[in-house]
C-alpha positions in Angstrom: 0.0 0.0 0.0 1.2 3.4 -1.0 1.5 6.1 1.3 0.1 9.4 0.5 3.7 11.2 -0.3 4.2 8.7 -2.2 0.6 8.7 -4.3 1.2 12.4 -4.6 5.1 13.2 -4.6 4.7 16.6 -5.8 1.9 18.0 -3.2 2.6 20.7 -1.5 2.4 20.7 2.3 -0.9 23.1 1.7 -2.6 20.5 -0.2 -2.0 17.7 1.1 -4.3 15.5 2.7 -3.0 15.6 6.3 -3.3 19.9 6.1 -6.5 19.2 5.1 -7.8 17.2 7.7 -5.8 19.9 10.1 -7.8 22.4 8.1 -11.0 21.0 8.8 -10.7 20.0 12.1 -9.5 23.7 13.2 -13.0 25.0 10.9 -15.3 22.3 12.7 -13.2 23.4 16.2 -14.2 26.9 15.6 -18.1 26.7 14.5 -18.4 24.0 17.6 -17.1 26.8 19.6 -19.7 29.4 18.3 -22.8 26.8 18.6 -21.6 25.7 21.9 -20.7 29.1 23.5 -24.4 30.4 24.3 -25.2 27.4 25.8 -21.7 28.1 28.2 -20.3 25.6 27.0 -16.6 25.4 26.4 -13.8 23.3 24.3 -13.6 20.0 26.3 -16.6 20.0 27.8 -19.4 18.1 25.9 -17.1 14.8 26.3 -17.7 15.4 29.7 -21.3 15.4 30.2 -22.0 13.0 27.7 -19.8 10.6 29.8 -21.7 11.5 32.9 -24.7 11.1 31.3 -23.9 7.9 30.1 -21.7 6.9 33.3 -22.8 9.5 36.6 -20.9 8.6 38.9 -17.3 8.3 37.9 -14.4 9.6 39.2 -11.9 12.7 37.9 -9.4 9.6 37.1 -11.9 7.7 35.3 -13.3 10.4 33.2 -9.8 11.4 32.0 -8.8 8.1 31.6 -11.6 7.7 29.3 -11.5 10.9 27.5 -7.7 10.5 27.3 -6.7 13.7 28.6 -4.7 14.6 31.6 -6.0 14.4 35.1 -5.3 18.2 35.2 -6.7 19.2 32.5 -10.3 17.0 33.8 -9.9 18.9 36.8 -10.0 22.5 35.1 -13.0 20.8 33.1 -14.8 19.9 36.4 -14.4 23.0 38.3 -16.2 25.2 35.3 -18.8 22.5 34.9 -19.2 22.7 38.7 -19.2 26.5 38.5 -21.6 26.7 35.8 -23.9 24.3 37.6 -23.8 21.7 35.1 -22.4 19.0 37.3 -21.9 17.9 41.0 -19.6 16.3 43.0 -20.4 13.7 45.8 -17.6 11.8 47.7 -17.2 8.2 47.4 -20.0 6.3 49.9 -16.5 4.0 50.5 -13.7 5.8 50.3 -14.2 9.8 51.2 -11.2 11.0 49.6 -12.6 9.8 45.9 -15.1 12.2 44.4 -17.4 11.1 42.1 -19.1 13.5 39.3 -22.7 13.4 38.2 -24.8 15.6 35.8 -27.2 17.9 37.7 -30.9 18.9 36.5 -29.3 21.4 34.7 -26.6 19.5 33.2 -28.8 17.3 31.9 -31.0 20.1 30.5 -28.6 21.6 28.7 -27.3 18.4 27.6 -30.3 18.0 25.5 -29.7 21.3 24.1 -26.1 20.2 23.3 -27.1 17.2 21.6 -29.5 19.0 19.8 -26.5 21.7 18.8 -24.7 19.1 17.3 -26.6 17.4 15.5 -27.1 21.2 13.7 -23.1 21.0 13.3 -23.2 17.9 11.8 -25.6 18.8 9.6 -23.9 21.8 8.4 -20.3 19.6 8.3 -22.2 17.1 6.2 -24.4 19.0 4.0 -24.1 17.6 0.1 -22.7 14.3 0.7 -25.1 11.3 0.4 -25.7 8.3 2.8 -23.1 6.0 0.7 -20.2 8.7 1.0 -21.1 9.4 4.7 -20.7 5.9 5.3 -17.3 5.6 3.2 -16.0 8.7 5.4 -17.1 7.1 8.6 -15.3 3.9 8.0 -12.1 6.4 6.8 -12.1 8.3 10.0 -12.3 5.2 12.0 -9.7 3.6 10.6 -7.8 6.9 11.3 -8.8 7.0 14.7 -7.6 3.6 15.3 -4.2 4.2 13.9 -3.6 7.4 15.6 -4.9 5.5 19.1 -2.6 2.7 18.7 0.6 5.0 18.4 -1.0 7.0 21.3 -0.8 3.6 23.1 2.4 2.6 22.3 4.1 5.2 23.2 2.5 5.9 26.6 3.3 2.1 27.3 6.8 3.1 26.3 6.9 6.5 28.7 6.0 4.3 31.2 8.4 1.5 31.1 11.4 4.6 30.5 9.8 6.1 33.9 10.0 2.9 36.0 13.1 1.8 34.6 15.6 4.9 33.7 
């Protein structure tokens, strides 16, 4: 299988296909950011409450386990959520020193609305291409997303191993 430098030797770094996907990522970033911003809603934070929707309950170290961020940067996500009154915190009925996060009436509520927003953005992303091409572009980005993950794996497992054994 050919990679694509070498399907398209000649491409310049502006049109090739890994600036475009940069491209429009950063565009979809941006309009997500406009939809999402009058619900106060922030970058990062959707993940979250659909997580706790799905999951209420788990811990800071769960949720940025799954979400594959830092546990810093889930606690900065927390504390706005918390702030904004989209989510609570409850300490483990076991162990006092875990918290554990959970949608509030209000989180859920405008969870509704957020799922509602993004379906408009993927609408908008999507426009123009038919069921047959969505389909192709969802098994693309998958594939992607798997190949990218597996790297992301690898190497962790690697910074790991070089921590415990310098």
């Amino acid at each position: 299988m050919m990679t694509p430098e070498e399907t398209t030797p000649d491409t310049t770094p502006a049109e090739s296909i890994n600036y475009l996907l940069v491209q429009v990522s950063r565009l979809h970033r941006a309009r997500a950011d406009i939809l999402l911003e009058p619900l106060g809603l922030y970058p990062g934070q959707p993940p979250v409450i659909i997580a706790l929707h799905k999951t209420p309950g788990l811990t800071q170290g769960e949720l940025a386990a799954q979400l594959r961020v830092t546990p810093a940067t889930m606690t900065r996500l927390l504390q706005r959520l918390e702030r904004a009154g989209f989510v609570t915190r409850q300490s483990d009925a076991i162990d006092q020193r875990i918290s554990r996060f959970a949608l509030t009436p209000t989180g859920e509520a405008i969870r509704v609305t957020m799922m509602t927003t993004l379906r408009q953005l993927e609408a908008e992303t999507f426009a123009g291409l038919t069921p047959a091409e969505l389909t192709v572009m969802r098994h693309l980005l998958e594939r992607l997303r798997a190949n990218l993950r597996a790297i992301m794996d690898e190497e962790q497992i690697q910074e790991q191993h070089h921590a415990r054994n310098p």
